[in-house]
C-alpha positions in Angstrom: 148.0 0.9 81.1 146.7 2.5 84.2 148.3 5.9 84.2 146.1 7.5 87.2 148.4 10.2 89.6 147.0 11.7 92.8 147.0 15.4 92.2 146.9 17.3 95.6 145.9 20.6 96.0 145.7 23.7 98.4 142.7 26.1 98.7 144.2 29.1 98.8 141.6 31.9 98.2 139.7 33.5 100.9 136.7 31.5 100.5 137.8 28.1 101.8 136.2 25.0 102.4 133.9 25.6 105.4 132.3 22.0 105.9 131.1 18.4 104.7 128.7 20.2 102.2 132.0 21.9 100.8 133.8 19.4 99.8 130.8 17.7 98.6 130.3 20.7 96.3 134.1 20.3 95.2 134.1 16.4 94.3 130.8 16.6 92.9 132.2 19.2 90.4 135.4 17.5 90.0 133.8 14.0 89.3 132.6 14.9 86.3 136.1 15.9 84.4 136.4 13.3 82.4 139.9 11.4 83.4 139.1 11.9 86.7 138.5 8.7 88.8 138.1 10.2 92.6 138.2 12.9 94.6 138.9 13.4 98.5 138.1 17.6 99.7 139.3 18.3 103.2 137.8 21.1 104.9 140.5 20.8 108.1 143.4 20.6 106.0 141.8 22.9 103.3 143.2 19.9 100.6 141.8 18.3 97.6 143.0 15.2 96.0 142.2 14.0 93.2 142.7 10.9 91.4 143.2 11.5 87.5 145.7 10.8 84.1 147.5 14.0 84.8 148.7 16.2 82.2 149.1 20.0 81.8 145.6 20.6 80.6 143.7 18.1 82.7 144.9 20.2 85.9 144.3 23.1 83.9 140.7 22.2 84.0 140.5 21.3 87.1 141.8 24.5 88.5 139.4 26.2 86.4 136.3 24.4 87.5 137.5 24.8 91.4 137.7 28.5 90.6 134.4 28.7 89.0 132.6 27.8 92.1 134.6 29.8 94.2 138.0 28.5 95.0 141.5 29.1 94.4 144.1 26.6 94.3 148.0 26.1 94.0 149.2 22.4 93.6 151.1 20.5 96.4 
């Protein structure tokens, strides 16, 4: 059973995605979560989306690893 969800998410802190190399950072550090199957950063729209099995502590983690390279993020 293929239980992957598209999690979208907004940067929200003041350091924001600024360019390609940005959201490169963010979906190479995403990637590796495991349960996570893809990830799409868009430094226009300032969203991430990401393809995973969601569940409470899965986001948890990804929130946390966003935030350990510099961004802050509320789900959309």
């Amino acid at each position: 059973m293929d239980d992957m969800n598209t999690l979208r998410l907004r940067v929200i802190s003041q350091q924001n995605l600024h360019c390609a190399g940005c959201e490169r950072t963010a979906e190479y550090t995403l990637t590796r979560i495991p349960g996570v199957k893809s990830v799409k950063a868009n430094h226009k729209t300032q969203i991430i989306e990401v393809d995973m099995s969601l569940n409470g502590e899965d986001i948890e983690k990804v929130k946390a690893e966003l935030k350990w390279i510099g961004y802050e993020v509320e789900v959309v």
